[in-house]
C-alpha positions in Angstrom: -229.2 -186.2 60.0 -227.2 -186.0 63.4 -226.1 -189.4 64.8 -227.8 -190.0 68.0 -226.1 -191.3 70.6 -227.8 -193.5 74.1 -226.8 -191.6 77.4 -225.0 -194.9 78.5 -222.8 -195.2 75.0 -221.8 -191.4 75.2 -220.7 -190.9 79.0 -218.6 -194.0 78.0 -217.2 -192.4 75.2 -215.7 -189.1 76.6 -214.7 -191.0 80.1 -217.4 -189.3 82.2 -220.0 -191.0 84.3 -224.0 -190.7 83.1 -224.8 -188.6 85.9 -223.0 -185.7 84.7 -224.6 -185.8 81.0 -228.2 -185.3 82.8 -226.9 -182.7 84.8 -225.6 -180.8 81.8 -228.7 -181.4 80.2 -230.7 -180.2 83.0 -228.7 -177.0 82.8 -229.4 -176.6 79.1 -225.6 -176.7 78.3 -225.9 -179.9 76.2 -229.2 -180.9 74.2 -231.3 -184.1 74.8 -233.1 -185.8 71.8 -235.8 -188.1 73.5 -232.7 -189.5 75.9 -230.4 -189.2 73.3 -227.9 -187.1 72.1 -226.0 -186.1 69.1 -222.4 -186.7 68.7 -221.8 -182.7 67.8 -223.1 -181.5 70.8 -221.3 -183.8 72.6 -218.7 -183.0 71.7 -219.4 -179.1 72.0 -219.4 -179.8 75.4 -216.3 -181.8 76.2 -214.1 -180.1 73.5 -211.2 -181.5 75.4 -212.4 -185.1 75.3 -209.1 -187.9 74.9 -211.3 -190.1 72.8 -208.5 -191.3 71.9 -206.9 -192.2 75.4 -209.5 -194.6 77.0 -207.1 -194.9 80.5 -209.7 -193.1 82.1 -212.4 -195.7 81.7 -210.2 -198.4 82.0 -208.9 -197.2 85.4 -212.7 -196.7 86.3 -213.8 -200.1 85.3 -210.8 -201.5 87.4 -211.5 -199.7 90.8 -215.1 -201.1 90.4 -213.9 -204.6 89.2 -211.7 -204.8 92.2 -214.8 -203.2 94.4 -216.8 -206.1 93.3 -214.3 -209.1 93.0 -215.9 -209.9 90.2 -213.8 -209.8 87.0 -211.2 -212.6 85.8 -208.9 -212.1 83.1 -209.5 -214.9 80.4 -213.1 -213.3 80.4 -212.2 -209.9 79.4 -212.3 -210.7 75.6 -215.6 -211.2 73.7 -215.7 -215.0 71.6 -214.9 -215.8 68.1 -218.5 -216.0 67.3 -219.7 -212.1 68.9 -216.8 -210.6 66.9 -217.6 -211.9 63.8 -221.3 -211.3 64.6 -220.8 -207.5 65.5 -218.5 -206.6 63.2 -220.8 -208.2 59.9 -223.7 -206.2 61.9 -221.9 -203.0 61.7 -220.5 -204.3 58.0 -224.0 -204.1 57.5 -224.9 -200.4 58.6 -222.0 -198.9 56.9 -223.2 -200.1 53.2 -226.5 -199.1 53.8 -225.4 -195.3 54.9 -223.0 -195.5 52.1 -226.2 -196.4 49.6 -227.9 -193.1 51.7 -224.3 -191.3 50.8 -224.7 -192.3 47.1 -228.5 -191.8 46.7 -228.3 -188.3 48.4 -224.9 -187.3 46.3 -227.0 -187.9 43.2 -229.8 -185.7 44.1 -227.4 -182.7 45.0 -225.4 -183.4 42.1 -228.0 -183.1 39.9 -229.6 -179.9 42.1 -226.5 -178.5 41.1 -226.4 -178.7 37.4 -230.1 -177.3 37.8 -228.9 -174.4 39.1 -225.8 -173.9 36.8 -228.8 -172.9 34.6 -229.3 -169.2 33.4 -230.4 -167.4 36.8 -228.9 -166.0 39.7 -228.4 -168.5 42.3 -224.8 -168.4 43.0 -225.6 -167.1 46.6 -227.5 -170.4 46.7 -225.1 -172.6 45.6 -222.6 -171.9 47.8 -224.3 -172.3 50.6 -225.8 -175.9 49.1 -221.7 -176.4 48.7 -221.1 -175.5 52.2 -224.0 -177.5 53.5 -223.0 -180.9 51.7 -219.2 -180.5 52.9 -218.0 -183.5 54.7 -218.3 -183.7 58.8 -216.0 -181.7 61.2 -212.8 -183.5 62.0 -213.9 -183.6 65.8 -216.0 -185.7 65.0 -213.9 -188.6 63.2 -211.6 -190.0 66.6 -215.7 -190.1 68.5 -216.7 -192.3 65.5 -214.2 -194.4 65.5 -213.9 -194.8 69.0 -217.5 -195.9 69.1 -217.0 -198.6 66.5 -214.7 -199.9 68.6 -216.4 -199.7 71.6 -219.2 -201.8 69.6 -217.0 -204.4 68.7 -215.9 -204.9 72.2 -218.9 -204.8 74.5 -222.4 -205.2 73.3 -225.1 -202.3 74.3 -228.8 -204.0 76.2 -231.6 -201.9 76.7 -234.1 -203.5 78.9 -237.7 -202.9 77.9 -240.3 -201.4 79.2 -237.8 -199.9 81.7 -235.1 -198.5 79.2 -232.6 -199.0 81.2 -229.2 -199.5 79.5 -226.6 -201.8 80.5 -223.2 -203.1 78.0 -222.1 -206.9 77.9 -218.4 -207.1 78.2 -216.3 -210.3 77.3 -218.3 -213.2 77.7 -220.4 -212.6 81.0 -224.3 -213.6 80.4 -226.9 -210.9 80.0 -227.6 -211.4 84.2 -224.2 -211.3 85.1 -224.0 -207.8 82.8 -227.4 -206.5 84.1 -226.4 -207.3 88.1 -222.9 -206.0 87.4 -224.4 -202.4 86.5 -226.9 -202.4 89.0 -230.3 -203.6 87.2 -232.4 -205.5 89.6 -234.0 -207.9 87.4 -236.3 -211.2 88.3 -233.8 -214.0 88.2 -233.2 -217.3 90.8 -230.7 -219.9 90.7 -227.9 -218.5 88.3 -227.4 -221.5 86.9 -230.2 -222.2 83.9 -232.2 -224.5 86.2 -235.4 -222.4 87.8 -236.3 -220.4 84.4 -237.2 -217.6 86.8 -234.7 -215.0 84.6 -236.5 -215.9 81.2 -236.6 -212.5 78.8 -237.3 -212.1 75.4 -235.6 -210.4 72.5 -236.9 -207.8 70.9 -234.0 -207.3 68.6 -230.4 -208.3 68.4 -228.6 -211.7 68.4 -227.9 -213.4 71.5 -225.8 -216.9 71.5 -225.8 -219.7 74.5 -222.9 -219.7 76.8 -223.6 -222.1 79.2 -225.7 -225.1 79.5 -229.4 -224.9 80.9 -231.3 -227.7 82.1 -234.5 -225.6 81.8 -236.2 -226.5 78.7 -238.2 -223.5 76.9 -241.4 -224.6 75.5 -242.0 -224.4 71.2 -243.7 -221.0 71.8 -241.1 -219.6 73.6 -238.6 -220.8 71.6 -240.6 -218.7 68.7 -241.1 -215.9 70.5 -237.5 -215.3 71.0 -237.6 -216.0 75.0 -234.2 -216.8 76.3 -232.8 -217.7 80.0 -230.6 -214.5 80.8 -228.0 -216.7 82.8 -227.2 -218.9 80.1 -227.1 -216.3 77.1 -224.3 -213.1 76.1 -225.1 -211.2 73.3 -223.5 -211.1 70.0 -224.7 -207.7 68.9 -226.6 -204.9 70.5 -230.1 -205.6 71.6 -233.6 -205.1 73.0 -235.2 -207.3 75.3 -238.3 -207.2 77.7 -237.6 -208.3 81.2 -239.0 -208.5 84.7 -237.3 -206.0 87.2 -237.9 -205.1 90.2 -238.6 -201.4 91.3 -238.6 -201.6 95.1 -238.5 -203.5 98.4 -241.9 -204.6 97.5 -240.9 -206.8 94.5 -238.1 -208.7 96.7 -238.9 -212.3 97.4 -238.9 -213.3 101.1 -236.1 -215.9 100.9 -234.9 -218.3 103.2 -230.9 -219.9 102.6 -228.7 -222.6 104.1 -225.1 -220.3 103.7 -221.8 -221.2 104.8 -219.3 -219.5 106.8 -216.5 -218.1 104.2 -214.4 -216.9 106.5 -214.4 -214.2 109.2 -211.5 -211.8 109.4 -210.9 -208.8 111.8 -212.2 -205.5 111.0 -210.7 -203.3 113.9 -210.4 -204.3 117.4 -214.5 -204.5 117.7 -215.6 -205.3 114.4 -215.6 -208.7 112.1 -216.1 -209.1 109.0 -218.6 -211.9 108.2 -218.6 -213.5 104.9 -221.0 -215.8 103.8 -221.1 -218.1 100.6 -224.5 -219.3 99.3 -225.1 -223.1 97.0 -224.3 -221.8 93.2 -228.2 -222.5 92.4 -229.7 -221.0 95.6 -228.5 -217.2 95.4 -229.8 -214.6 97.9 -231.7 -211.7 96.0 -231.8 -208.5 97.6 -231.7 -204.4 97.2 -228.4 -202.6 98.2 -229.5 -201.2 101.8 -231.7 -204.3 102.9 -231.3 -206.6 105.9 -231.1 -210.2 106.4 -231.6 -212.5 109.7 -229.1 -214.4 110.6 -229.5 -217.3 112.6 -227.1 -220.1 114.0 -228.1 -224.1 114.4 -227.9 -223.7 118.2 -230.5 -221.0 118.1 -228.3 -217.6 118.0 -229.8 -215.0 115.6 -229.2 -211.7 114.8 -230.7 -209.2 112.1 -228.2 -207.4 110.3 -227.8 -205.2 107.3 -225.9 -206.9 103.9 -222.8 -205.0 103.4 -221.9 -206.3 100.2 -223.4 -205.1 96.9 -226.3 -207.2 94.8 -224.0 -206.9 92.1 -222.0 -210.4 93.7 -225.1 -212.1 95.2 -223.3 -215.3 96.1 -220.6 -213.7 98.6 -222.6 -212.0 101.4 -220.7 -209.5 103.7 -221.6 -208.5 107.2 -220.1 -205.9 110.1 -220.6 -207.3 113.1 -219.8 -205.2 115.9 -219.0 -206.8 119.8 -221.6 -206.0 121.9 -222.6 -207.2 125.5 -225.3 -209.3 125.6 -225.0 -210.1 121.8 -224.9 -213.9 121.7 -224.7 -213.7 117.9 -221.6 -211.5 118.0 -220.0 -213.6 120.8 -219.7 -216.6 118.4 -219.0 -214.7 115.8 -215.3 -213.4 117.8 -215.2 -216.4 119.4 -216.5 -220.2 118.2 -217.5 -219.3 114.3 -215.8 -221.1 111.9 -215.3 -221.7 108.0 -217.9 -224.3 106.8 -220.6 -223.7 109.8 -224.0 -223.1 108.2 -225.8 -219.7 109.0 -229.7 -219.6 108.2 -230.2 -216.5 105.8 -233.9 -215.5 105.6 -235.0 -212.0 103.9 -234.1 -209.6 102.3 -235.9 -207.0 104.8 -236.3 -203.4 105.0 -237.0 -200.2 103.2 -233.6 -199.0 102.9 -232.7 -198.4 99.4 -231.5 -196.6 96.8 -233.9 -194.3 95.0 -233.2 -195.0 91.8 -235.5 -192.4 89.9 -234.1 -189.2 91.0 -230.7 -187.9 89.6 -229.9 -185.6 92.2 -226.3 -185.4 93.9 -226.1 -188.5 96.6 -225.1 -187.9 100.6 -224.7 -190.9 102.8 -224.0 -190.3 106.6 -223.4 -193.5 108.5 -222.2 -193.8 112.5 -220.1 -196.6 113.6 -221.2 -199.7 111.6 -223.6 -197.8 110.4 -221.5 -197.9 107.8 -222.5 -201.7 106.5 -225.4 -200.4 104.4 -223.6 -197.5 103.4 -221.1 -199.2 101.7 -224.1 -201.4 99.9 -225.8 -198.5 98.4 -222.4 -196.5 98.0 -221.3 -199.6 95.4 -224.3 -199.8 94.3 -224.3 -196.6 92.9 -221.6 -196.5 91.5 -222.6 -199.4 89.4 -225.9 -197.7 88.5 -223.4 -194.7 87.4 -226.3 -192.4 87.6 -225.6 -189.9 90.2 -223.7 -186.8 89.6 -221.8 -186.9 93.1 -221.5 -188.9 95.9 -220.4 -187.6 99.4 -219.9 -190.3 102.6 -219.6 -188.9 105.9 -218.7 -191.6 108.6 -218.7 -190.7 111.7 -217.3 -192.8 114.2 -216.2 -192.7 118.4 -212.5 -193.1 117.8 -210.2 -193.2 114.5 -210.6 -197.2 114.8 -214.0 -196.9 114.3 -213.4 -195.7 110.5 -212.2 -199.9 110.5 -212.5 -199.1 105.9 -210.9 -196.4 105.7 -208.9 -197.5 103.4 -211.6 -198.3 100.9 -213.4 -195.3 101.5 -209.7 -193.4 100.9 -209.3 -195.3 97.7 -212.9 -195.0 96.0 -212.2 -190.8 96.4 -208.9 -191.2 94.9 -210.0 -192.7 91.9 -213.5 -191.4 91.7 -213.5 -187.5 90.5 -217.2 -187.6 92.0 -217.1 -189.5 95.3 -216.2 -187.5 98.2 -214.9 -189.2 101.4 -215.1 -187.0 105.1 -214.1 -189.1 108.1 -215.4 -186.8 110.9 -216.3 -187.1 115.0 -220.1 -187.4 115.8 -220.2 -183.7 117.2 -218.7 -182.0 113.9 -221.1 -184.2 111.2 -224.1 -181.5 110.7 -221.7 -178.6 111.0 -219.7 -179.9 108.0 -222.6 -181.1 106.3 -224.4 -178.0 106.5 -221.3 -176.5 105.3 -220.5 -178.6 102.3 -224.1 -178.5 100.9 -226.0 -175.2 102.1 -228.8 -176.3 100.0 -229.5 -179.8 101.4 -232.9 -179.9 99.2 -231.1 -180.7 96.2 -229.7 -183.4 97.7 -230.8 -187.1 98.6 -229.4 -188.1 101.8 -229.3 -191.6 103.7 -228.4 -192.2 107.1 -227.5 -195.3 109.1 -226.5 -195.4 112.6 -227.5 -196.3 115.9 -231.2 -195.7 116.8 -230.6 -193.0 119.4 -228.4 -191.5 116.8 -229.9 -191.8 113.8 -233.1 -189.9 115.2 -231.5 -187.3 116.2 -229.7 -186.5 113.0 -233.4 -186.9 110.9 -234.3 -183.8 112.7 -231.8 -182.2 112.6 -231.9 -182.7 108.7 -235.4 -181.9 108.2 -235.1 -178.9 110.7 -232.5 -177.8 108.2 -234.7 -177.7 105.1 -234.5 -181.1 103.9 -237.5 -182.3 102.1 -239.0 -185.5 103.8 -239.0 -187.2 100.3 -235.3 -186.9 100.3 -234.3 -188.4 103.7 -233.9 -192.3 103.9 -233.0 -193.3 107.4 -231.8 -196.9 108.5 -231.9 -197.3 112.8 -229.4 -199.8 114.2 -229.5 -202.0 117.3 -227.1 -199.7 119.6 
């Protein structure tokens, strides 16, 4: 029987993201087996797999660690207790396929001396030799790579979703589940609401942190557990609430503070804002937020920052005349001031169900919820490529270039074009003749941002495919 591998576990194994599995196995060049796949035809095709050189992944897991701010060193390494736990579980598997081993040697061996009988069946028993020879070498360093990827970072499948998602170190099942882009039903963080309760199906979790939510007795027997306040120990199942689209986002309403506010370009800030550790804002990549100040100043803007973090909440504010907001913002706003945060807003988000290649094309600050869905794609590590044009007035106006610069240098699939407003469709039309296998967002001023939409669906886009965000010019 071939050994089946999940989508997730085998794009981690040869160093390639899930997106290009499902495009192979939309092309028919590698087989699927109810999601899965085996380990042979895996490797049939990426015969030049380093599965023995993981630098790829770990340089990949770094760019998105540093994308995120999220990673810290001490917390890289699973406990005591998971080790032990997922190395007696896979203790465990290898006697019982060693019993399988034994109990199907037997049955061949003695198939053998049957046909060691008078008769001609020496055709035969070659091929029964042949057949019962032991597994290609190709597939030994996969193996073994896989077992230790198993000891290191537990594999979650979230039901009745099945999405996938891997624990690493000691993070807690949310912290794993936001970190790879799952959107599931949680609150505070902290194990006081109860709001991220899920249940396990299967697998072993332990408690990592205190919770002073108390489960009920039936809970408690029904294996319910507070996804903040529990890692896993081996791989598991669990059933948990997610959300699917704007429409399952709470209207919120949050007493932030002012981070800081640092200069991004001569006419954009950076605003970063820091909610309480039990009241966290929970939003899409793409939404919008209003922003308002004690003395009355508001503003509605889009979240630049990815879900992923949901404490730290970045904005791009742009200067413009008659923008009160803004004014205070490059002028009186200071660390510690409060900001009112009430949302998440908006229709803006990544469609998470179709796997076809991603094109984001974003004017001026535009570029805020660009950069949301952008990371948040690549945490969802779904998409086979992802292509930013950012069009902007002056070369200032790309004020992340940098970023942008260094997700396409260590990103085979992300594609970074920094172009003027008049040459965006020309390129675009020539980078992707066939824009209707493509989903494309746009952000940008209003004016703008119209104009494009027709431009794209004059051009044979698909309606179904277009997601357009209008700014306030």
């Amino acid at each position: 029987m071939p050994r089946l591998l999940t989508l997730q576990r085998a794009a981690r194994l040869v160093g390639v993201r899930r997106g290009a599995l499902q495009s192979k196995i939309r092309s028919g060049e590698l087989a699927a087996f109810e999601g899965m796949v085996s380990v042979e035809d895996l490797l049939r095709a990426y015969p030049q797999a380093r599965l023995e050189d993981n630098a790829g992944l770990e340089r990949f897991e770094a760019i998105k660690d540093a994308a995120f701010a999220r990673r810290m060193r001490e917390r890289l390494m699973p406990s005591t207790e998971a080790l032990v736990a997922r190395l007696a579980e896979m203790s465990r598997e290898r006697a019982q396929v060693q019993a399988q081993l034994e109990h199907y040697r037997g049955i061949v061996e003695q198939l053998q001396a049957k046909l060691r009988e008078p008769g001609d069946a020496a055709g035969l028993r070659a091929w029964l030799q042949q057949r019962v020879e032991p597994a290609a070498p190709g597939a030994q360093p996969l193996l073994a790579h896989e077992s230790f990827l198993r000891i290191m970072t537990a594999h979650v499948q979230v039901k009745p979703s099945g999405r996938e998602f891997f624990v690493d170190g000691n993070d807690s099942l949310l912290e794993a589940a936001l970190r790879s882009g799952l959107s599931l039903d949680y609150g505070c963080s902290i194990g006081s609401c109860g709001k991220c309760k899920a249940r396990v199906v299967s697998g072993q979790v332990h408690r990592s942190r205190h919770s002073d939510y108390a489960l009920t007795a039936a809970e408690k027997h029904a294996g319910v557990v507070l996804m903040c306040c529990n890692s896993a120990l081996t791989d598991l199942v669990i059933e948990a609430r997610e959300a699917h689209g704007a429409a399952d986002m709470p209207l919120q309403s949050i007493d932030a503070r002012v981070k800081s506010v640092s200069p991004l370009g001569d006419e954009v800030r950076l605003l970063h804002l820091q909610t309480p550790r039990s009241n966290r804002l929970r939003f899409l990549a793409g939404q919008s937020v209003s922003l308002s100040l004690a003395e009355g100043v508001s503003a509605s803007l889009p979240v630049a920052s990815c879900p992923c973090d949901d404490r730290n909440l970045q904005f791009h504010v742009r200067r413009r005349a008659g923008d009160a907001f803004a004014e205070r913002v490059f002028t009186g706003l200071k660390a510690v001031d409060t900001v009112r945060v009430e949302g998440p807003r908006g229709e803006f988000v990544l469609n998470e169900q179709s796997h076809r290649p991603l094109i984001f094309i974003a004017a001026e600050s535009g570029f805020a919820p660009v950069k949301s869905l952008i990371e948040h794609a690549m945490a969802l590590d779904a998409s086979e490529s992802l292509h930013l044009y950012w069009t902007a007035s002056s070369p200032s106006g790309h004020y992340l270039d940098n970023l942008c610069r260094s997700w396409g240098d260590a990103l085979d699939n992300f594609h970074y074009h920094p172009i003027t407003a008049q040459a965006v469709l020309w390129q675009l039309l020539r980078d992707h003749p066939r824009l209707d296998e493509c989903d494309v967002y746009v952000a940008g001023p209003a004016s703008w941002a119209n104009a494009a939409e027709f431009q794209l669906l004059e051009h044979g886009l698909p309606r179904a495919q277009l997601f357009v965000n209008t700014l306030e010019s």
